[in-house]
C-alpha positions as CSV (number, residue, x, y, z in Angstrom):
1,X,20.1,-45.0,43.2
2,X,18.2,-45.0,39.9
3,X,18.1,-48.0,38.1
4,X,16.0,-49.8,35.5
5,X,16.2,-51.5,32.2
6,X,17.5,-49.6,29.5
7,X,15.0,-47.4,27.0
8,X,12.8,-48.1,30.4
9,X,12.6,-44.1,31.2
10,X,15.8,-44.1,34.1
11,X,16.7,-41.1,32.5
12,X,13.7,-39.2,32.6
13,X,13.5,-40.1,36.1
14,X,17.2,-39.1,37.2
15,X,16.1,-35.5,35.6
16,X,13.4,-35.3,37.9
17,X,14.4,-36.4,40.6
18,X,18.0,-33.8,39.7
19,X,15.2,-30.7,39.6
20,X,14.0,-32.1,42.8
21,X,17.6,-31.0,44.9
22,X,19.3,-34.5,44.6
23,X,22.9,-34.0,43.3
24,X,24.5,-35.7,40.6
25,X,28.5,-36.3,40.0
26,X,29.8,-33.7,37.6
27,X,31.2,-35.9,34.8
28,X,28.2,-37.0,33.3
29,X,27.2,-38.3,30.0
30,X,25.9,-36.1,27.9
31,X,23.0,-36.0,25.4
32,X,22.8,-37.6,22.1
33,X,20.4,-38.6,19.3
34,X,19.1,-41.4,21.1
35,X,18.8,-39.8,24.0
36,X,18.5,-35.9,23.7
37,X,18.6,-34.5,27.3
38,X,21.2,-36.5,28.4
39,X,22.1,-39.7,30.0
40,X,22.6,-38.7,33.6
41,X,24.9,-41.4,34.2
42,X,28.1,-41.2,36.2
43,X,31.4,-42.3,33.7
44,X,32.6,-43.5,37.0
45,X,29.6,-45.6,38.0
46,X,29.2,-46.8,34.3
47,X,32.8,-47.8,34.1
48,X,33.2,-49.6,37.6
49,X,29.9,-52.0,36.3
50,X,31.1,-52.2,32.9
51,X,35.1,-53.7,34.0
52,X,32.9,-56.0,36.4
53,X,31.1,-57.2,33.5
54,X,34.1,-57.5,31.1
55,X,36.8,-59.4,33.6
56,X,33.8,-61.9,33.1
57,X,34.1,-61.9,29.3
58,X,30.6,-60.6,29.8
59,X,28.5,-56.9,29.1
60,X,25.7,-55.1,29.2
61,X,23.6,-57.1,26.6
62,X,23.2,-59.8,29.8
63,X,20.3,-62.2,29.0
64,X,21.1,-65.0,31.4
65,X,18.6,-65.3,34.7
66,X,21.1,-67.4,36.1
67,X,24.3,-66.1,36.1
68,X,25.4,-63.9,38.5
69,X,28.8,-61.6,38.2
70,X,31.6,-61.4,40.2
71,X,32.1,-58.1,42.3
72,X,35.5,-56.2,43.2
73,X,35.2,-54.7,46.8
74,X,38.5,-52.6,46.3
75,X,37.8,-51.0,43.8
76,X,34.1,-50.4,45.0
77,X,35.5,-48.9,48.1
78,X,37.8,-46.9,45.9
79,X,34.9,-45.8,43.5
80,X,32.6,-45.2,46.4
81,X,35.3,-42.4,48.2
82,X,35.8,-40.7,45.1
83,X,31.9,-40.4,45.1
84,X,31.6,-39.0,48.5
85,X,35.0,-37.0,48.2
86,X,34.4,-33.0,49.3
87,X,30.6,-33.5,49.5
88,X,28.2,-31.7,51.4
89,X,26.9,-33.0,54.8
90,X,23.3,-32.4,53.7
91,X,24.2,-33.7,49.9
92,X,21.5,-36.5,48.4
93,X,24.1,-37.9,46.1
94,X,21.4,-39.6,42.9
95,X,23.3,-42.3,40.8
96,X,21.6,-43.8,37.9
97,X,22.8,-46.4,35.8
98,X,20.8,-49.3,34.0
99,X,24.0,-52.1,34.6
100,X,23.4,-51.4,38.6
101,X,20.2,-54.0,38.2
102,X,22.9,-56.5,37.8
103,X,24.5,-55.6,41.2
104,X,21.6,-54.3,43.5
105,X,22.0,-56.8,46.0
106,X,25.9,-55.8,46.2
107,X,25.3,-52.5,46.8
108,X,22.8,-53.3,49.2
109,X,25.3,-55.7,51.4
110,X,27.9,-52.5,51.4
111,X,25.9,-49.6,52.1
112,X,23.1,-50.9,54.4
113,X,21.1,-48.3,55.2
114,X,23.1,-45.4,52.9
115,X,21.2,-45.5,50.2
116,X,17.5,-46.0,48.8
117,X,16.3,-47.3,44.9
118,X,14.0,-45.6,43.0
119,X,13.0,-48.3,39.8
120,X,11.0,-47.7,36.3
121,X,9.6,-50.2,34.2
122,X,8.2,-50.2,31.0
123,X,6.4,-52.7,28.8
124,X,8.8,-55.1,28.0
125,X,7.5,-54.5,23.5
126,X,8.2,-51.1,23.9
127,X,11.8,-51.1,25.4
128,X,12.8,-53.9,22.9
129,X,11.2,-51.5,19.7
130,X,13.3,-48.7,21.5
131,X,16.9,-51.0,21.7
132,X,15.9,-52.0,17.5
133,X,15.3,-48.2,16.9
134,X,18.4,-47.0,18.7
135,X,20.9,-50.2,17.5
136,X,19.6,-49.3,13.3
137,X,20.7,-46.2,13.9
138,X,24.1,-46.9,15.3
139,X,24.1,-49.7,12.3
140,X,23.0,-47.3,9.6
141,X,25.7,-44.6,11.4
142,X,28.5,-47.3,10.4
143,X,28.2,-47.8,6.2
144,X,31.6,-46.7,5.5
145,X,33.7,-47.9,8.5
146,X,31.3,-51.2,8.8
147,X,32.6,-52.1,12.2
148,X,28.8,-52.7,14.1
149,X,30.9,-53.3,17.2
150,X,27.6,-55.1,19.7
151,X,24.7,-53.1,17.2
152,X,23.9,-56.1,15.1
153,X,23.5,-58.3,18.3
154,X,19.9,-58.0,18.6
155,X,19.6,-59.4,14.5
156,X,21.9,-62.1,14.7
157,X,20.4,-63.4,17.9
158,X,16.7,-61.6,18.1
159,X,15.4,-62.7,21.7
160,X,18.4,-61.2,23.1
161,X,16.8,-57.9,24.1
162,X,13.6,-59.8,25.1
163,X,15.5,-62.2,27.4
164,X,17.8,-58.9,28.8
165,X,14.3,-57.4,29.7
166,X,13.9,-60.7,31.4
167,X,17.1,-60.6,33.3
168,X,17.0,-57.1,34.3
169,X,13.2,-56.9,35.8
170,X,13.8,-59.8,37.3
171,X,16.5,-58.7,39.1
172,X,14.5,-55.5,40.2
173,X,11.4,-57.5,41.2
174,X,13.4,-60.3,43.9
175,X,15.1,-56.9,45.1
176,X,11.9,-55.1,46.1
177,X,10.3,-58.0,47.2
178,X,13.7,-58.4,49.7
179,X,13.6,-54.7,51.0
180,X,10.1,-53.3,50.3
181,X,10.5,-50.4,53.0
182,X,14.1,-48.9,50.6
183,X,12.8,-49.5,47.3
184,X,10.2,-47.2,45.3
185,X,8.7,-48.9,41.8
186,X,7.6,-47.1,39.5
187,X,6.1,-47.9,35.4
188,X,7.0,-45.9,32.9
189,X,3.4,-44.1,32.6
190,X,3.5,-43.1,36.2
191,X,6.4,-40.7,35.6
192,X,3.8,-37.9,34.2
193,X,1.7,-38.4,37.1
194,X,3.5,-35.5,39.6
195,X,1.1,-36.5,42.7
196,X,2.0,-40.3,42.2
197,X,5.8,-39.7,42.3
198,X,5.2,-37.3,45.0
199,X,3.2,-39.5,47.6
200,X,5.8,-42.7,46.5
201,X,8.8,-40.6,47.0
202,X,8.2,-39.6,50.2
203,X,8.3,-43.6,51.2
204,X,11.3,-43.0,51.5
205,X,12.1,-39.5,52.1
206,X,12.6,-38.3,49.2
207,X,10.7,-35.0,47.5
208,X,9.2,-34.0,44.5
209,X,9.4,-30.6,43.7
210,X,6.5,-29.1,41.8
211,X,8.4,-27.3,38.6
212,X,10.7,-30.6,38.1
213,X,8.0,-32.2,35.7
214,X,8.3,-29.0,33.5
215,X,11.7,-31.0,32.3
216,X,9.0,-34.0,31.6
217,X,8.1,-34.5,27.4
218,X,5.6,-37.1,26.0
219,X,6.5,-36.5,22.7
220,X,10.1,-37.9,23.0
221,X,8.8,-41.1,23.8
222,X,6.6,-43.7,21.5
223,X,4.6,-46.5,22.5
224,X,4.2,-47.9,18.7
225,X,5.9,-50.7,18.2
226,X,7.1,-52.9,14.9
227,X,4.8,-56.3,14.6
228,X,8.2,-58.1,13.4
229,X,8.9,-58.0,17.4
230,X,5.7,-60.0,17.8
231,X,7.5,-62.1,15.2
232,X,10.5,-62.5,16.1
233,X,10.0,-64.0,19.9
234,X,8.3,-67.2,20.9
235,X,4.9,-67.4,22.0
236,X,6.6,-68.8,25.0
237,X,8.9,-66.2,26.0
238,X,5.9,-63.7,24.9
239,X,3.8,-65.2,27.9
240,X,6.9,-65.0,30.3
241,X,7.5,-61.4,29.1
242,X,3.7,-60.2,30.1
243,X,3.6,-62.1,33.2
244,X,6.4,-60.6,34.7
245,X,5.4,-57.5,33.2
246,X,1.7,-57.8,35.2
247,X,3.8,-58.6,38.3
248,X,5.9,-55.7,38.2
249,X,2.7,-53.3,37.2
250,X,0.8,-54.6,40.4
251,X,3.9,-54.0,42.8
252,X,4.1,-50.4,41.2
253,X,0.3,-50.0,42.3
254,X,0.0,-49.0,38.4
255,X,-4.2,-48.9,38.6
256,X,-4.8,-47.1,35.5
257,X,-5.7,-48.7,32.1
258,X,-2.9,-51.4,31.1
259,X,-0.5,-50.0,28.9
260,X,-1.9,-51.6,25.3
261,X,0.9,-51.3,22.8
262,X,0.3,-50.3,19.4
263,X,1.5,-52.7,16.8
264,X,2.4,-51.1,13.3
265,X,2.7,-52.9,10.3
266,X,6.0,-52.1,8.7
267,X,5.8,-51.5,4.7
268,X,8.4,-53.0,2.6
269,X,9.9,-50.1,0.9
270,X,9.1,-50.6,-3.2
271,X,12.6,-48.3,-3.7
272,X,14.8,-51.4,-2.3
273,X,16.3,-55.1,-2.9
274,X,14.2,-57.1,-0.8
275,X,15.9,-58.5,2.6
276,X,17.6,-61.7,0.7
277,X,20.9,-63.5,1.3
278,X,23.3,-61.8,-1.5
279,X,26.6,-62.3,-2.1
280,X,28.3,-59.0,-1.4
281,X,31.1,-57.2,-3.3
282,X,34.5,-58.4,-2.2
283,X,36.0,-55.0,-2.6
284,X,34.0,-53.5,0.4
285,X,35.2,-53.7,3.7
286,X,33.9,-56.9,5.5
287,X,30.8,-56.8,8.4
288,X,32.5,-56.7,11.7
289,X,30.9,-57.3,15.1
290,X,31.6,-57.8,18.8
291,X,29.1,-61.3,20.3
292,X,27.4,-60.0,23.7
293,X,30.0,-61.7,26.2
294,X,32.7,-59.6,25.1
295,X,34.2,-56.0,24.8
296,X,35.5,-54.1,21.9
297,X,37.0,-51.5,23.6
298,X,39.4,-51.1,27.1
299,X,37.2,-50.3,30.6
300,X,39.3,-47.7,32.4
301,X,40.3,-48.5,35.7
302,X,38.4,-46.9,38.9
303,X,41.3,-44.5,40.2
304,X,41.6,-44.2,44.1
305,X,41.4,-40.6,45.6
306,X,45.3,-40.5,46.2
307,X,45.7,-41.6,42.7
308,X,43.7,-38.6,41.4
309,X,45.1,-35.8,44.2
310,X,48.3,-36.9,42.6
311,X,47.9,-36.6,39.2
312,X,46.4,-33.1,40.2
313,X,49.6,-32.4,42.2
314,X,51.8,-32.8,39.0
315,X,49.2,-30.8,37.0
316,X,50.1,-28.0,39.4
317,X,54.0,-28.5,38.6
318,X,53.7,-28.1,35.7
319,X,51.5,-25.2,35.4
320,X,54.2,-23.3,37.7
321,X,56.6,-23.5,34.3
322,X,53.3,-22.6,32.2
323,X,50.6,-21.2,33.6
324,X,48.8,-19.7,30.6
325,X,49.0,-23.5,29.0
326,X,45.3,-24.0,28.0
327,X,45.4,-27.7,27.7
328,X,46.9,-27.7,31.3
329,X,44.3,-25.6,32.5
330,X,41.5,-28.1,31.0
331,X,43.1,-31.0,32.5
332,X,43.2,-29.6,35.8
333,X,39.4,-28.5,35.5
334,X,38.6,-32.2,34.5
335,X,40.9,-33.8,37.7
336,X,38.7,-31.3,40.0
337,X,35.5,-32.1,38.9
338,X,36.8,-36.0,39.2
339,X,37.2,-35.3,43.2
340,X,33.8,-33.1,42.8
341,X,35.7,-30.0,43.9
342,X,33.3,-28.3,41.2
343,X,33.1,-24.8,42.4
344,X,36.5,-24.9,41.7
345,X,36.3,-26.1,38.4
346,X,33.4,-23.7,37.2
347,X,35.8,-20.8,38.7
348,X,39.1,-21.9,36.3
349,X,37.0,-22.8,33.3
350,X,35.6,-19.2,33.8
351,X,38.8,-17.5,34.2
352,X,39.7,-19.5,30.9
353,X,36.8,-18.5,29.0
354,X,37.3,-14.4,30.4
355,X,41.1,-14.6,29.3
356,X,41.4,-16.8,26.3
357,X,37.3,-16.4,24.4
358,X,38.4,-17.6,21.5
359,X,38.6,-21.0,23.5
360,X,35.7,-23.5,22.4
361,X,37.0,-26.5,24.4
362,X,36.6,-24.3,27.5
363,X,33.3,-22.7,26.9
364,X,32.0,-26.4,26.1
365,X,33.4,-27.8,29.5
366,X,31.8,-25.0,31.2
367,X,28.5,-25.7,29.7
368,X,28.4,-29.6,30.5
369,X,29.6,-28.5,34.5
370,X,26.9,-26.0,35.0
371,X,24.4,-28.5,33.0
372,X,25.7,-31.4,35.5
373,X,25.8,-29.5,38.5
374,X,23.0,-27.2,38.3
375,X,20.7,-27.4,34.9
376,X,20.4,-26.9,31.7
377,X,18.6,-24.0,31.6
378,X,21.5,-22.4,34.3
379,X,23.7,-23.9,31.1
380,X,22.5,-22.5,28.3
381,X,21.9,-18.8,30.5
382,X,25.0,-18.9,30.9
383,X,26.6,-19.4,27.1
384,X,23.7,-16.7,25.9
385,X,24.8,-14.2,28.1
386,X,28.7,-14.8,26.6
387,X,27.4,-14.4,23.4
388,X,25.3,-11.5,24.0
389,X,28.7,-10.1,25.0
390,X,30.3,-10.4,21.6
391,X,31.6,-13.9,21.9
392,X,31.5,-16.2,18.8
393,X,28.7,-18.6,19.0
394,X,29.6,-22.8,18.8
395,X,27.8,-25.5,16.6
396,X,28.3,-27.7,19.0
397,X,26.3,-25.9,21.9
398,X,24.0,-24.5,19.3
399,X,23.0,-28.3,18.2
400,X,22.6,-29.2,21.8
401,X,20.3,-26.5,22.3
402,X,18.6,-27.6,19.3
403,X,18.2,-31.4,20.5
404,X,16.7,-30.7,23.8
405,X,14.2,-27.9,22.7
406,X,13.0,-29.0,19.2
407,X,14.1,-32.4,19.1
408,X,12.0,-32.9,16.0
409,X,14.2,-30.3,14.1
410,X,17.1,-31.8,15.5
411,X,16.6,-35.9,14.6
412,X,15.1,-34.4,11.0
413,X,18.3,-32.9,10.8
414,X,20.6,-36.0,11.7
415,X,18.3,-38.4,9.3
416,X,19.0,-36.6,6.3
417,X,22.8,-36.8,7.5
418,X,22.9,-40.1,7.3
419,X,20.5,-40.6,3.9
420,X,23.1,-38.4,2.0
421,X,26.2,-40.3,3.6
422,X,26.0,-42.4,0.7
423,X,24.6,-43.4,-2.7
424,X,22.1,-45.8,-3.2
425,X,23.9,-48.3,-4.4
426,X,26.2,-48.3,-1.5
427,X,23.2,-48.6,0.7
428,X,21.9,-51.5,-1.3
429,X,25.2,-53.2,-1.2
430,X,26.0,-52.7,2.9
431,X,22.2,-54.2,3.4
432,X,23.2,-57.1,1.5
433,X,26.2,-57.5,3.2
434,X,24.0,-57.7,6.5
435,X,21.8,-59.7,5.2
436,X,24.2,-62.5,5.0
437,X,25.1,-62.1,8.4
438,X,22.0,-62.1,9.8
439,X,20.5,-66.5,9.7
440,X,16.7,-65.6,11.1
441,X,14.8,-64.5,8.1
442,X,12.2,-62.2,9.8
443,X,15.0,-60.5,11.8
444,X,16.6,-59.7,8.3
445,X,13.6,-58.1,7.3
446,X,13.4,-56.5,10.4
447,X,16.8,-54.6,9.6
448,X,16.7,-54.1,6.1
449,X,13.0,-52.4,7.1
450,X,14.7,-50.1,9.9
451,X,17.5,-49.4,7.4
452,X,15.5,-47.8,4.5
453,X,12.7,-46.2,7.1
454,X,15.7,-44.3,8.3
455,X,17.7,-43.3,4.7
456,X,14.0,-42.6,3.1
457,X,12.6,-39.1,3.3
458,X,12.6,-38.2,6.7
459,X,9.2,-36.4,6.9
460,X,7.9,-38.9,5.0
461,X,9.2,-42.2,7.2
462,X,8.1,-40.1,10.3
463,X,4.7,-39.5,8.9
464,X,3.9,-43.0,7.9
465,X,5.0,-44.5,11.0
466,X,3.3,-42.1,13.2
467,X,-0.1,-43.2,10.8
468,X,0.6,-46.5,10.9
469,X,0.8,-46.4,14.4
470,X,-2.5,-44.8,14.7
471,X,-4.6,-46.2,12.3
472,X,-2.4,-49.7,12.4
473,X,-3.7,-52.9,14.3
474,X,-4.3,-52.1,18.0
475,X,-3.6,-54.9,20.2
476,X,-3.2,-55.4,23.9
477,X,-0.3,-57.9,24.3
């Protein structure tokens, strides 16, 4: 099991550790903007924690150190079979999901000596600069609809993400400290060093193969961080944040130089309203936004094995009356890679894509299996050599290939998207709609900064930050 806070690198490390031979589950998350070679996460595993968390009118923005959520042991045991279903003997099955910090100790009391954790930790300014970065982005995403669903969060209350990191490494820390010999810690810098991960994966039997950290990129990751964050956490909270932070370094035997942030001072844009309290115009839609202890959206249910072998069973049915039926087809290729019968999957999506190549929803389907279930580079061999045969290319796989090889290319791209969503004035209004949300002035400048860095030039905004960060203040926290 993978875990760690989120933005803390999990990711990264699932990817490694998925070049080294472990397996992952076939229905993954896939890549995005925020996170361009994928997630890695398991929709089952994500779902199981997230419906724990919500039948406690709680969720995944969990700052409290002591609270501790309820667990289900049915459906664990249900979620847990489907994992294992039509595995392998000689399988290492790798789950990775930042929500399992919250539950370590559960797995733990079920699974015994099943299963070993592999943690990541990263300095607790930069994963709360990387949550800011991500959640403006979802914000600035949202102009026309204006439904933040738990985005503005981390404005309207701003130690949130600092007390999550809190929580979280907390959690990780009295867990290692409990079973030293099953768990491996690692910081975020460690991750580059291959004989480090190497020598600390074989703790626990675990290997490191040598061409995994060819999947590894510095450049997708940035250790500059807004002084506003300095500004908007107390000095209090900023001493418990490094001292937990140089107790989880010195358990991860991190020897090297400490891992000084770089402070930035953000520029107040000259082009916008400043970050005031305005009325905004009744005619737009109003702010809307979901608190932290609450859902916006329905968890789906963790199915048992004979719930899913039936549904299967009446896919076949009714493939006997049509079995040329392409959407039939698709949902029995997503109900066999739900009971990980993915050979069996690839082989129908295939016959699919051979018989019907004008079919995009197959081609796509096939691409996320083999990316799942063997890698990307298997993935995208595969699509070149369909096209190479004549078949029509797809944006969609096209602008995945583009995110995980030139990501610069690809977030240029999906900036200038959103700058050109809407007119200035719209921009100007939505911000002062915000604004009167938001009650904590320097978190209000906070946004409203983030806001216009994102809808000014791209190039530009990229350039100064990456200036600012270098010739900026540099100071060890």
């Amino acid at each position: 099991m993978v875990a760690g806070f989120h933005r803390s690198g999990t990711s990264m490390l699932t990817q490694l550790l998925r070049e080294s031979g472990c397996t992952l589950s076939p229905d993954l998350i896939g890549p995005s903007i925020k996170n361009p070679d994928g997630h890695f996460e398991d929709r089952r595993v994500k779902n199981f924690h997230d419906r724990l968390l919500a039948d406690a009118n709680l969720s995944w923005q969990f700052p409290y150190r002591e609270k501790r959520v309820g667990f289900d042991d049915v459906a664990f045991s249900h979620l847990v079979e489907i994992l294992m279903a039509n595995r392998r003997p000689t399988d290492t099955l790798l789950i990775k999901d930042p929500r399992a910090c919250l539950f370590l100790e559960d797995w733990e009391r079920r699974l015994g000596d099943e299963v070993r954790y592999v943690f990541v930790v990263r300095h607790w300014a930069n994963c709360v600069e990387s949550l800011l970065s991500r959640h403006s982005l979802h914000i600035a995403e949202q102009i026309k609809s204006r439904h933040l669903g738990q985005h503005l969060n981390f404005w309207l209350q701003p130690t949130l993400a600092a007390k999550m990191w809190l929580t979280y490494n907390e959690l990780l820390l009295n867990f290692k400290q409990k079973h030293p010999d099953k768990v491996v810690l690692l910081t975020h810098d460690q991750l580059s060093d291959a004989k480090c991960l190497a020598r600390k994966l074989e703790n626990i039997g675990l290997s490191c193969a040598a061409n995994a950290f060819t999947c590894y990129d510095a450049t997708k990751f940035s250790n500059t961080v807004s002084s506003r964050v300095l500004e908007l956490i107390p000095h209090k909270l900023v001493n418990e944040l490094t001292s937990l932070w140089d107790e989880l370094r010195a358990y991860a035997s991190d020897s090297g130089a400490d891992a000084s942030v770089s402070f930035y001072s953000p520029k107040t844009p000259s082009f916008h309203k400043s970050a005031t309290v305005v009325a905004p115009p009744k005619s737009l839609n109003p702010i809307r936004w979901t608190p932290p202890d609450a859902f916006d959206w329905k968890v789906p249910k963790v199915l048992t094995r004979e719930e899913l072998e039936a549904i299967l069973t009446a896919t076949d049915k009714l493939l006997e009356s049509s079995p040329l039926q392409e959407s039939l087809l698709l949902d029995r290729a997503k109900q066999l890679m739900s009971l990980n019968r993915t050979d069996e999957a690839r082989s129908l999506l295939r016959g699919i894509v051979l018989t019907k190549s004008y079919s995009k929803q197959a081609r796509v389907a096939l691409f996320e299996l083999n990316e799942a279930s063997r890698s990307y580079d298997s993935a995208k061999e595969q699509y070149l050599s369909e096209v190479s045969r004549g078949l029509e290319r797809i944006a969609e796989l096209d602008d995945r290939i583009q995110l995980r090889e030139n990501f610069a290319a690809a977030r240029l791209q999906y900036v200038k998207q959103l700058q050109t969503m809407s007119s200035t004035e719209e921009k100007n209004q939505y911000v002062a709609a915000l604004m009167a949300e938001i009650p904590n002035s320097i978190a209000r400048q906070d946004l409203s900064e983030r806001l216009w860095g994102i809808w000014n030039s791209p190039k530009a905004y990229q350039e100064t930050k990456r200036q600012e960060g270098t010739a900026g203040e540099q100071c060890k926290v």
